[in-house]
TORPA-4810 file (N, C-alpha, C, O; in nm, 3 decimals):
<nodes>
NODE_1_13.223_11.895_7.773_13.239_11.855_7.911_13.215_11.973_8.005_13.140_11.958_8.102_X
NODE_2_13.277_12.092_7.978_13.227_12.238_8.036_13.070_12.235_8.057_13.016_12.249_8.167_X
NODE_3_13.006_12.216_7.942_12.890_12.235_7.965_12.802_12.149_8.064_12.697_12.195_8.109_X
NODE_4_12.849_12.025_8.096_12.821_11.921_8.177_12.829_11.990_8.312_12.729_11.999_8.383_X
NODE_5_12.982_12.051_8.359_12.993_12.038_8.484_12.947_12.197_8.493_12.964_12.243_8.606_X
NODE_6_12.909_12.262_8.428_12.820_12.392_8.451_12.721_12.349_8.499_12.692_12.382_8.614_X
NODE_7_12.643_12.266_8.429_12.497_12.212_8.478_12.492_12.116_8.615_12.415_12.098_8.710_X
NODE_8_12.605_12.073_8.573_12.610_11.982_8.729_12.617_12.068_8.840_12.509_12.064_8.898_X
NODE_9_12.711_12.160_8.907_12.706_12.234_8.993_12.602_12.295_9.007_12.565_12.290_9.125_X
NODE_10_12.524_12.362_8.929_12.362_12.404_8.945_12.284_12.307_9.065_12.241_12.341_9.176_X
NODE_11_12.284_12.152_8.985_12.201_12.076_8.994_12.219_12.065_9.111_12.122_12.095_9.181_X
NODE_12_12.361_12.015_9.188_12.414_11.996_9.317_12.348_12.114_9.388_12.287_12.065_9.483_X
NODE_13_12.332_12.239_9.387_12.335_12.306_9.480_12.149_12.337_9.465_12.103_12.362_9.576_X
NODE_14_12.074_12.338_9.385_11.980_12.262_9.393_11.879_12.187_9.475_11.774_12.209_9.535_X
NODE_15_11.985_12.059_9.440_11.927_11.937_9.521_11.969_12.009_9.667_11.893_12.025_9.762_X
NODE_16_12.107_12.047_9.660_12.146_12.083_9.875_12.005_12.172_9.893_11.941_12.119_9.983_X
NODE_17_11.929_12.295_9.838_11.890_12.374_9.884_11.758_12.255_9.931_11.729_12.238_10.050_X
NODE_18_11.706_12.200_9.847_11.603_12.111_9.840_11.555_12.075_9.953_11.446_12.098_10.007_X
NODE_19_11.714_11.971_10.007_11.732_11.918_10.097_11.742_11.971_10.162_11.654_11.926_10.236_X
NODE_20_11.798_12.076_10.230_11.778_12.170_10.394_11.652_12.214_10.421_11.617_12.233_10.538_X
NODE_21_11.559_12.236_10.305_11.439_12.318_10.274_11.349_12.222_10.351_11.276_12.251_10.446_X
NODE_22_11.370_12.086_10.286_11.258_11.970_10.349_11.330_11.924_10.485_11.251_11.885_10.571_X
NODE_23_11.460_11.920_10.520_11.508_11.888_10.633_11.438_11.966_10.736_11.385_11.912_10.834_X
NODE_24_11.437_12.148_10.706_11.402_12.227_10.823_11.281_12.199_10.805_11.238_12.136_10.902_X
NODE_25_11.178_12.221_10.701_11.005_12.151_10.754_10.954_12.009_10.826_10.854_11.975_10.888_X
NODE_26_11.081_11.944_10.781_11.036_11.770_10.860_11.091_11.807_10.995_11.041_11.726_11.073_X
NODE_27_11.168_11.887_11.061_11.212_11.912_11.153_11.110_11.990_11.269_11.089_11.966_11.388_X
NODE_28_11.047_12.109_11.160_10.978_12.205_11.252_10.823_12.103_11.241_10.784_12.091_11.358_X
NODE_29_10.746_12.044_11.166_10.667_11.988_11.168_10.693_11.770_11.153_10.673_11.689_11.063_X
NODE_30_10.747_11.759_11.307_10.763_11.590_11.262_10.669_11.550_11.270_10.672_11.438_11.218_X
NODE_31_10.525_11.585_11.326_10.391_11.555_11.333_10.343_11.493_11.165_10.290_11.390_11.122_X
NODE_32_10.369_11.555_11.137_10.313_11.605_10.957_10.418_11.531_10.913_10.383_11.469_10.813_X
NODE_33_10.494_11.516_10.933_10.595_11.455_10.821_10.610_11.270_10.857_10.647_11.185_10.776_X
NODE_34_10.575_11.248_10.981_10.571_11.116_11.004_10.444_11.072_10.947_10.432_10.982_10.864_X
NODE_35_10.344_11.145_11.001_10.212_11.166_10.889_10.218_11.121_10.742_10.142_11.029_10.710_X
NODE_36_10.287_11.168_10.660_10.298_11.184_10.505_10.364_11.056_10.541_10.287_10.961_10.530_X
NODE_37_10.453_11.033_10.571_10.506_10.893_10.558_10.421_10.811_10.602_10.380_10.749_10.504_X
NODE_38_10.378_10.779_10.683_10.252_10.662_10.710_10.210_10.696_10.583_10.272_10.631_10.499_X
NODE_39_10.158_10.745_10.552_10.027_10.803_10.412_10.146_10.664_10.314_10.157_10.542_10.313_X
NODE_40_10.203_10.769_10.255_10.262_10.724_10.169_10.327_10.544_10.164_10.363_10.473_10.070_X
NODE_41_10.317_10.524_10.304_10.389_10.381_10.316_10.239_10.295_10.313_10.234_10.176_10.282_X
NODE_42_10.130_10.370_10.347_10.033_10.309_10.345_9.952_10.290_10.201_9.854_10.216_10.186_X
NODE_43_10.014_10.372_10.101_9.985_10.357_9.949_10.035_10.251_9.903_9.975_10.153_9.859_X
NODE_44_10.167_10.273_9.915_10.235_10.146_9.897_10.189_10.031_9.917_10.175_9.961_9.816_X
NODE_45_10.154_9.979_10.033_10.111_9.877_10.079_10.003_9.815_10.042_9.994_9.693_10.029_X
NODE_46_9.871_9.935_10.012_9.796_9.891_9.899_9.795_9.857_9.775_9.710_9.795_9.710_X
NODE_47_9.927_9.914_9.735_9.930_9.859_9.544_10.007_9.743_9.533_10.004_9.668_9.435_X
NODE_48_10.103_9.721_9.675_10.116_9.599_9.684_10.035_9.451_9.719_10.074_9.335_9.706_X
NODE_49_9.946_9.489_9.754_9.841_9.419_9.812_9.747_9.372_9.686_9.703_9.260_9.661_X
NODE_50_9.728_9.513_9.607_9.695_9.476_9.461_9.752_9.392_9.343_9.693_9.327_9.257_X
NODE_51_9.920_9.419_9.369_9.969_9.293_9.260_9.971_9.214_9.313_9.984_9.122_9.232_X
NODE_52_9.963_9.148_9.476_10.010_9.010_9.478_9.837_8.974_9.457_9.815_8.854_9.441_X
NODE_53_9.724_9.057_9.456_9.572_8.992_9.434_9.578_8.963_9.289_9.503_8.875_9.247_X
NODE_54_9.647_9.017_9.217_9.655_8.987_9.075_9.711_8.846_9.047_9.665_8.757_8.976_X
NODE_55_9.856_8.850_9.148_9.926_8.694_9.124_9.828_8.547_9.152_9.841_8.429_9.121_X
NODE_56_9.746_8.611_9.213_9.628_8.496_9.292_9.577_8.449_9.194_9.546_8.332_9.218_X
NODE_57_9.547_8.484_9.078_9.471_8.455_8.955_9.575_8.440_8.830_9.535_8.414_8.716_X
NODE_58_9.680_8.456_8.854_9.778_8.471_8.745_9.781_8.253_8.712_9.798_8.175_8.806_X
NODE_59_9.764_8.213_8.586_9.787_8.116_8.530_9.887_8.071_8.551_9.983_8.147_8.563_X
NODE_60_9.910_7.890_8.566_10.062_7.840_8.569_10.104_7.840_8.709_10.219_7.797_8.723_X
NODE_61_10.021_7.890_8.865_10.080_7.888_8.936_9.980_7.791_9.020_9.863_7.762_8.999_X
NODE_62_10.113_7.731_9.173_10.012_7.584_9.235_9.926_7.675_9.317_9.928_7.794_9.287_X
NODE_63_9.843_7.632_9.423_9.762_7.621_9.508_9.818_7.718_9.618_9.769_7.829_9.638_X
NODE_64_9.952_7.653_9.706_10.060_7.663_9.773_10.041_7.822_9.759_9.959_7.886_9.824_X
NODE_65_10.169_7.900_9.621_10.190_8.009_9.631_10.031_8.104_9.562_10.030_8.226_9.548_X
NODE_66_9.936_8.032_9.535_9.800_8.095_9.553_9.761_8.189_9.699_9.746_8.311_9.711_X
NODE_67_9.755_8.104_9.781_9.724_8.092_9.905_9.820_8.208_9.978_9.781_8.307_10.040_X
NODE_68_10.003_8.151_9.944_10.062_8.295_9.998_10.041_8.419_9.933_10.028_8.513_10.011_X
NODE_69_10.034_8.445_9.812_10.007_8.563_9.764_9.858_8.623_9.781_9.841_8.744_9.767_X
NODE_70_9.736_8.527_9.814_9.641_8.587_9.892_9.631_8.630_10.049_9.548_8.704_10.102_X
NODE_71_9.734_8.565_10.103_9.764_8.594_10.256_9.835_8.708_10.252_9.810_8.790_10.340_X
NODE_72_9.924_8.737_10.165_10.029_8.891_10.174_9.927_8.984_10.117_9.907_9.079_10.192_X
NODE_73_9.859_8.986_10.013_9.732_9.059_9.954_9.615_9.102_10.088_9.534_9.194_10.098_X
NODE_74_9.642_9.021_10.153_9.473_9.038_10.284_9.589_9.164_10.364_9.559_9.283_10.366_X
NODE_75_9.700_9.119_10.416_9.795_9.151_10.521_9.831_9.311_10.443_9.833_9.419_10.503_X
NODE_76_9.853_9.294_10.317_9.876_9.437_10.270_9.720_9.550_10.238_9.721_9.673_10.234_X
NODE_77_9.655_9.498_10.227_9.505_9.583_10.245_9.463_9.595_10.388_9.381_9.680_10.422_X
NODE_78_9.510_9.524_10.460_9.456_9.562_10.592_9.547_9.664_10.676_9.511_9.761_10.743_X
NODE_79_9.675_9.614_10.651_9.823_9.735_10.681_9.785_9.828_10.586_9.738_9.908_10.667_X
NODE_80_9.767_9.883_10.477_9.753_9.973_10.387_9.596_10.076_10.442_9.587_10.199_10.444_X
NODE_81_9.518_9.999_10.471_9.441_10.063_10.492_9.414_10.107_10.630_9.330_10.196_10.646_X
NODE_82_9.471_10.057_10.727_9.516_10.111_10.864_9.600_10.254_10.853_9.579_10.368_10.893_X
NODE_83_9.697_10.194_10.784_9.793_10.348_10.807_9.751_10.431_10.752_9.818_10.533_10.772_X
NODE_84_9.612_10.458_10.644_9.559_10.561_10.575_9.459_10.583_10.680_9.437_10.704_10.674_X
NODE_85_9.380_10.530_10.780_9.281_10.562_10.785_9.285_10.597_10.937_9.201_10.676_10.982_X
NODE_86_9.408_10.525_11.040_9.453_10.558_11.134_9.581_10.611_11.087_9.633_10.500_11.075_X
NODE_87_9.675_10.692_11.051_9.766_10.716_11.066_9.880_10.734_11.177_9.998_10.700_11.177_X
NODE_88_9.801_10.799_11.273_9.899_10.835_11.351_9.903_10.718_11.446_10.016_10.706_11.495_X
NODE_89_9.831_10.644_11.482_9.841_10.507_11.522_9.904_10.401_11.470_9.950_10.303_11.529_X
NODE_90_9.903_10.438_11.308_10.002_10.320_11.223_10.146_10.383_11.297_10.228_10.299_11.334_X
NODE_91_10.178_10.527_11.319_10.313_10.540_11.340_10.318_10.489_11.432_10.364_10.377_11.411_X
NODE_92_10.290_10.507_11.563_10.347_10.444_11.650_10.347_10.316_11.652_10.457_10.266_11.673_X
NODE_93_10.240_10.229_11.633_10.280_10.090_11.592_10.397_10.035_11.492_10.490_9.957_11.507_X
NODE_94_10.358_10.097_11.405_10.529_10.066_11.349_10.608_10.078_11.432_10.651_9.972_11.476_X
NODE_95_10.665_10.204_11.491_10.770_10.208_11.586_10.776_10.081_11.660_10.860_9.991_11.650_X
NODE_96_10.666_10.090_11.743_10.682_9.971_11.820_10.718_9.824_11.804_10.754_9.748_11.894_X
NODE_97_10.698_9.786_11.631_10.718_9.652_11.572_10.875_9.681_11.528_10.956_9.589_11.522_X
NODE_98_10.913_9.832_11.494_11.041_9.845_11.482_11.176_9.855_11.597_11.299_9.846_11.597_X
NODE_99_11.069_9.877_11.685_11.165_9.834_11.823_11.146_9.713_11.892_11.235_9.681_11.971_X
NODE_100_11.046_9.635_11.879_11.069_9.528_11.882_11.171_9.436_11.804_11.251_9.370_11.870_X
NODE_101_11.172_9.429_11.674_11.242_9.378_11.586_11.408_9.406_11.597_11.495_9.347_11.533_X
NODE_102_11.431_9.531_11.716_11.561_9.589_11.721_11.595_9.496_11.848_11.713_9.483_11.879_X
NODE_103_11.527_9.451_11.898_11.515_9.378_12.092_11.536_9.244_12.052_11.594_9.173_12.133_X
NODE_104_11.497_9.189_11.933_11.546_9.070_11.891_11.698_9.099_11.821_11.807_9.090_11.876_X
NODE_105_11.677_9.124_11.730_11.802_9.121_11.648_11.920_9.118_11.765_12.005_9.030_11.769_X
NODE_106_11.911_9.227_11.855_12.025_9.270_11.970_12.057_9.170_12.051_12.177_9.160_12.074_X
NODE_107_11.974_9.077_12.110_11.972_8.980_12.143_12.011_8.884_12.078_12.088_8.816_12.146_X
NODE_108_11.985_8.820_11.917_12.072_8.739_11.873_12.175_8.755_11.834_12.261_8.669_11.818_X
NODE_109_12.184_8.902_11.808_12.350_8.934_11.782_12.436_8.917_11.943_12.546_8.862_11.940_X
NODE_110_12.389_8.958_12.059_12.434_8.949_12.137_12.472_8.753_12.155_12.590_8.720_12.154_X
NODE_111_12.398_8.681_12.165_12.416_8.554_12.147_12.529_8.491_12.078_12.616_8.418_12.126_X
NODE_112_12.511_8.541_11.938_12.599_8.504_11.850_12.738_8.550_11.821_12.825_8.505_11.746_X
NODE_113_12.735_8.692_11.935_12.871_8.698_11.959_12.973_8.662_11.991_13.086_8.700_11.963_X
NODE_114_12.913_8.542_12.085_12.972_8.415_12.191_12.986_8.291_12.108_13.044_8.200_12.169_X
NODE_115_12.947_8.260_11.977_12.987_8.169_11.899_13.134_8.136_11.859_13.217_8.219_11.820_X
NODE_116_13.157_7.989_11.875_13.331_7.997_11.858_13.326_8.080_11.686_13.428_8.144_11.658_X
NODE_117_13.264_8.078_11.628_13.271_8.118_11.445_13.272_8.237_11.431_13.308_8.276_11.320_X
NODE_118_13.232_8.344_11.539_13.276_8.470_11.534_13.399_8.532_11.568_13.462_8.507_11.670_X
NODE_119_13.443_8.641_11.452_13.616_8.668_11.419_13.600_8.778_11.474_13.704_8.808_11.534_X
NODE_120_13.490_8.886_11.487_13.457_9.052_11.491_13.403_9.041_11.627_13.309_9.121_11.630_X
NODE_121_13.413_8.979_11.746_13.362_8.960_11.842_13.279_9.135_11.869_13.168_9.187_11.855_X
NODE_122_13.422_9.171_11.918_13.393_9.343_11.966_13.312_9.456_11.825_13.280_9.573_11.847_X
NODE_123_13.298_9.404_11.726_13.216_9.427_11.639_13.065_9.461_11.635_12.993_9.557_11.609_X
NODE_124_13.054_9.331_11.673_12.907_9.185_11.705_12.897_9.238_11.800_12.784_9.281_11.775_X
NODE_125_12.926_9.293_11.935_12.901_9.323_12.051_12.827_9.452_12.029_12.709_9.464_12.062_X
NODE_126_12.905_9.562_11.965_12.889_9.702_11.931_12.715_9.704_11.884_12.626_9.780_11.923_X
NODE_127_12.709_9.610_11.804_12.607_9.587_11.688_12.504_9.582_11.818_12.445_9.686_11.849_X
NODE_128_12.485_9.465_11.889_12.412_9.416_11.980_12.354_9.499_12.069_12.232_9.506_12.090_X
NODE_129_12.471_9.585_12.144_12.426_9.701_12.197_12.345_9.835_12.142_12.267_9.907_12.204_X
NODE_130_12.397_9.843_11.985_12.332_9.956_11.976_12.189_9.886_11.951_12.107_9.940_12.025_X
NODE_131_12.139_9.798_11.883_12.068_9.728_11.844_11.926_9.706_12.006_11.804_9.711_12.000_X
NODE_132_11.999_9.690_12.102_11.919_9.644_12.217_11.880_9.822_12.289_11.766_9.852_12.324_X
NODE_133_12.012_9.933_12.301_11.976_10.063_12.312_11.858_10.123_12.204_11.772_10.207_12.228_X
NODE_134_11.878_10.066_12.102_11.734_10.164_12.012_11.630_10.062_12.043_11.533_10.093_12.113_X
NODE_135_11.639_9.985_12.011_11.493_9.902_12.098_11.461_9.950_12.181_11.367_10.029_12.176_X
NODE_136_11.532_9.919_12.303_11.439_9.993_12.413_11.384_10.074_12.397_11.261_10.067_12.400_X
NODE_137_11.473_10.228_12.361_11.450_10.338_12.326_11.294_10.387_12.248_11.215_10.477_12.276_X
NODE_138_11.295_10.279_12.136_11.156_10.300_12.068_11.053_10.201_12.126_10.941_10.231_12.085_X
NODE_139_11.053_10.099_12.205_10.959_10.051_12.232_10.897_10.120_12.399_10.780_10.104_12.431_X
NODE_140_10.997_10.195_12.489_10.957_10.243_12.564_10.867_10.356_12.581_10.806_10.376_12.686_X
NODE_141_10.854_10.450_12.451_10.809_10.536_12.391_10.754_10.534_12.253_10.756_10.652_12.220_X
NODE_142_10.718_10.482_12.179_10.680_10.465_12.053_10.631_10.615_12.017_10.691_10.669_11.924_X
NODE_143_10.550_10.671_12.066_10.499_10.812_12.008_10.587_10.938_11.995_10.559_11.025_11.913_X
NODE_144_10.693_10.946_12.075_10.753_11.012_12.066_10.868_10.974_12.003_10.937_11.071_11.969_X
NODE_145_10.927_10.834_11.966_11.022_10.814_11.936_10.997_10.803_11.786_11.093_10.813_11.710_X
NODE_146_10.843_10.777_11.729_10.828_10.838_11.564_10.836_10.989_11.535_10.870_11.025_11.422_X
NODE_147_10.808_11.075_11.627_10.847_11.215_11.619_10.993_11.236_11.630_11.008_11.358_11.631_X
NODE_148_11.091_11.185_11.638_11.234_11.168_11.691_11.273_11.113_11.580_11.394_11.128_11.560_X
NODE_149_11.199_11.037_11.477_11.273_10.959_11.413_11.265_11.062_11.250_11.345_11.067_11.157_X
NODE_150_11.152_11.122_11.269_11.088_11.227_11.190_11.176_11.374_11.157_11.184_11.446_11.057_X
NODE_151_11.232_11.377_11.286_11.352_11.497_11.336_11.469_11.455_11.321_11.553_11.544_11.312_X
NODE_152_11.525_11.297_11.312_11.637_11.285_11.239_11.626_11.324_11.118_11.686_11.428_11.090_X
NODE_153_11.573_11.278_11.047_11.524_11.221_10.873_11.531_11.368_10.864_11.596_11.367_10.760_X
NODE_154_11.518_11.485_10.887_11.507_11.634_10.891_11.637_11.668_10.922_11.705_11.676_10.819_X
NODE_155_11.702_11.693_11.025_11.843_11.656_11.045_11.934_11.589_10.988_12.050_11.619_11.019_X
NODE_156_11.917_11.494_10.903_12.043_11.392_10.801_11.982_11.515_10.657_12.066_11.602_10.635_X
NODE_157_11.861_11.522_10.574_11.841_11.593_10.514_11.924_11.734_10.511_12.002_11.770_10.423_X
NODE_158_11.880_11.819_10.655_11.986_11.913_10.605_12.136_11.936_10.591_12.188_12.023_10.521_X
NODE_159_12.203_11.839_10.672_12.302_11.795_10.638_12.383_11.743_10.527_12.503_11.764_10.510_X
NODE_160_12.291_11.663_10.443_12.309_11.650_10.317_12.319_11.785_10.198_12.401_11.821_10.112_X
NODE_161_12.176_11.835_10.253_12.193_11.936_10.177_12.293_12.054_10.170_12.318_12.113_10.065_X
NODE_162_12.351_12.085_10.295_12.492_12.160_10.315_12.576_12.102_10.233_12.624_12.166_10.139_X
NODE_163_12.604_11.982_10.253_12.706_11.919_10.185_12.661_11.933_10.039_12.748_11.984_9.968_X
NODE_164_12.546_11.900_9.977_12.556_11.927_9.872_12.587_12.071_9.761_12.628_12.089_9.646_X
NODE_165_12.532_12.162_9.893_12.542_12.299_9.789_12.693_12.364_9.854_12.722_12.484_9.858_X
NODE_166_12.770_12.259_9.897_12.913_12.323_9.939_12.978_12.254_9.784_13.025_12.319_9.691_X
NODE_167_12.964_12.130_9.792_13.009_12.035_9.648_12.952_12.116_9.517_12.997_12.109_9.403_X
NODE_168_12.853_12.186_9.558_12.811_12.262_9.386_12.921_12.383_9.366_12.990_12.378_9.264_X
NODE_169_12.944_12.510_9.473_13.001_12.542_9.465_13.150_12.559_9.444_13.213_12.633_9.368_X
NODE_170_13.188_12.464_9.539_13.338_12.438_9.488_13.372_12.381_9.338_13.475_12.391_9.272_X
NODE_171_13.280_12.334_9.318_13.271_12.269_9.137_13.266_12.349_9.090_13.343_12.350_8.995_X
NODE_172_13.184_12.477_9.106_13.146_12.567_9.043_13.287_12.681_9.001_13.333_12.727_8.896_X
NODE_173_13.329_12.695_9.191_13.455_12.731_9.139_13.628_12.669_9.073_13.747_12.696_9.052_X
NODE_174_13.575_12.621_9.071_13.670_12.448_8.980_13.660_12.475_8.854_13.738_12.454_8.761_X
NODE_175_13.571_12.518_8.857_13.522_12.543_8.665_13.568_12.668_8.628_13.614_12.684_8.515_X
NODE_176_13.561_12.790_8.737_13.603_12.940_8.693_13.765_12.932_8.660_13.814_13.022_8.593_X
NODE_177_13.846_12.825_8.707_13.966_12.829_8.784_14.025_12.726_8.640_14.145_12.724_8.615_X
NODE_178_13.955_12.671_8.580_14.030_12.590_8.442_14.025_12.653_8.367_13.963_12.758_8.352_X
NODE_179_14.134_12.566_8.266_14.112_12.633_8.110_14.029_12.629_8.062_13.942_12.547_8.088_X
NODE_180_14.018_12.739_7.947_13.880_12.677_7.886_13.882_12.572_7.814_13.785_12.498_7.798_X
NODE_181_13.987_12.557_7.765_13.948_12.423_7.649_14.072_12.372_7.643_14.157_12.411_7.563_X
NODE_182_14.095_12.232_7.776_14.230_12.203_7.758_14.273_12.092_7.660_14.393_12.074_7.638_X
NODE_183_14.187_12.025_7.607_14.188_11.944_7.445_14.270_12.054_7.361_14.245_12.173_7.339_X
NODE_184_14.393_11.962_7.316_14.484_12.029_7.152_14.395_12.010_7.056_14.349_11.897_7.049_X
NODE_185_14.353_12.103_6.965_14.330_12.106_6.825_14.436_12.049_6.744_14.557_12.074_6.743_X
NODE_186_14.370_11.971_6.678_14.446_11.913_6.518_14.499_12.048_6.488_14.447_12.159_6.503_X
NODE_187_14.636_12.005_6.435_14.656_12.124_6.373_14.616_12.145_6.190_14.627_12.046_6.117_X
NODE_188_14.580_12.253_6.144_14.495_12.248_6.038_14.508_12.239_5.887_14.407_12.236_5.816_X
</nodes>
């Protein structure tokens, strides 16, 4: 078990350094790092686009989910290949579909706060507001508010990572501070 939490504290402090390391570069460069994420979300989107073109031909299935899995297949090659080929335009559009999507939600939460079936009223309200504040927020600005969002994700990172290489250490000294071997031996 020693040997476990030797290695573990390593690992922890590690991963923290990791994490502050990529926190302060997504921070000093959110250009580039919202960048890599489009990239990367835009890979995605193509290999998804690829299995559901596979499901299109897959045996045993109707017409119906033919048709949707060629419609999500078109929708994911055309999103996939946007955000690779425009990137920095996929970001802000995202933003903008992501602050849109925040302008609704806020709004039906706001709605549904007023339902006799809601128990968390002042909850539901909280929700609504923050929900209708980041909307705005990103749809009033989309370009800057993917650079902002780029500089959190950099900011929660190094934060994590503090926390993590504080948790390695104190483990670490957790471990100097026990017995060595507090299991009784059979006696022989």
């Amino acid at each position: 078990m020693g040997e476990w939490l030797s290695l573990s504290w390593k690992i922890l402090v590690v991963r923290g350094v990791v994490g502050v390391v990529f926190g302060v570069l997504a921070m000093a460069w959110p250009e580039l790092t919202i960048l890599t994420l489009v990239v990367i979300w835009g890979i995605w989107a193509l290999v998804d686009a690829a299995m559901s073109a596979s499901a299109v031909f897959a045996s045993g299935i109707g017409t119906g989910p033919r048709v949707v899995f060629a419609l999500i297949a078109l929708a994911g090659l055309i999103a996939g290949l946007f955000a690779l080929l425009r990137p920095g335009v996929a970001a802000v559009t995202i933003t903008w579909f992501l602050g849109i999507w925040l302008l609704v939600r806020g709004v039906v939460m706001l709605v549904s706060a007023f339902s006799p079936s809601t128990g968390s009223r002042g909850v539901v309200l909280l929700s609504a507001a923050l929900d209708l504040l980041l909307g705005v927020l990103l749809v009033a600005n989309p370009g800057r508010a993917a650079l902002d969002i780029a500089w959190v994700l950099g900011l929660v990172a190094v934060i994590w990572g503090v926390a993590l290489i504080v948790i390695g250490l104190l483990t670490r000294n957790a471990l100097k501070d026990a017995p060595a071997d507090p299991t009784p031996q059979p006696a022989g």
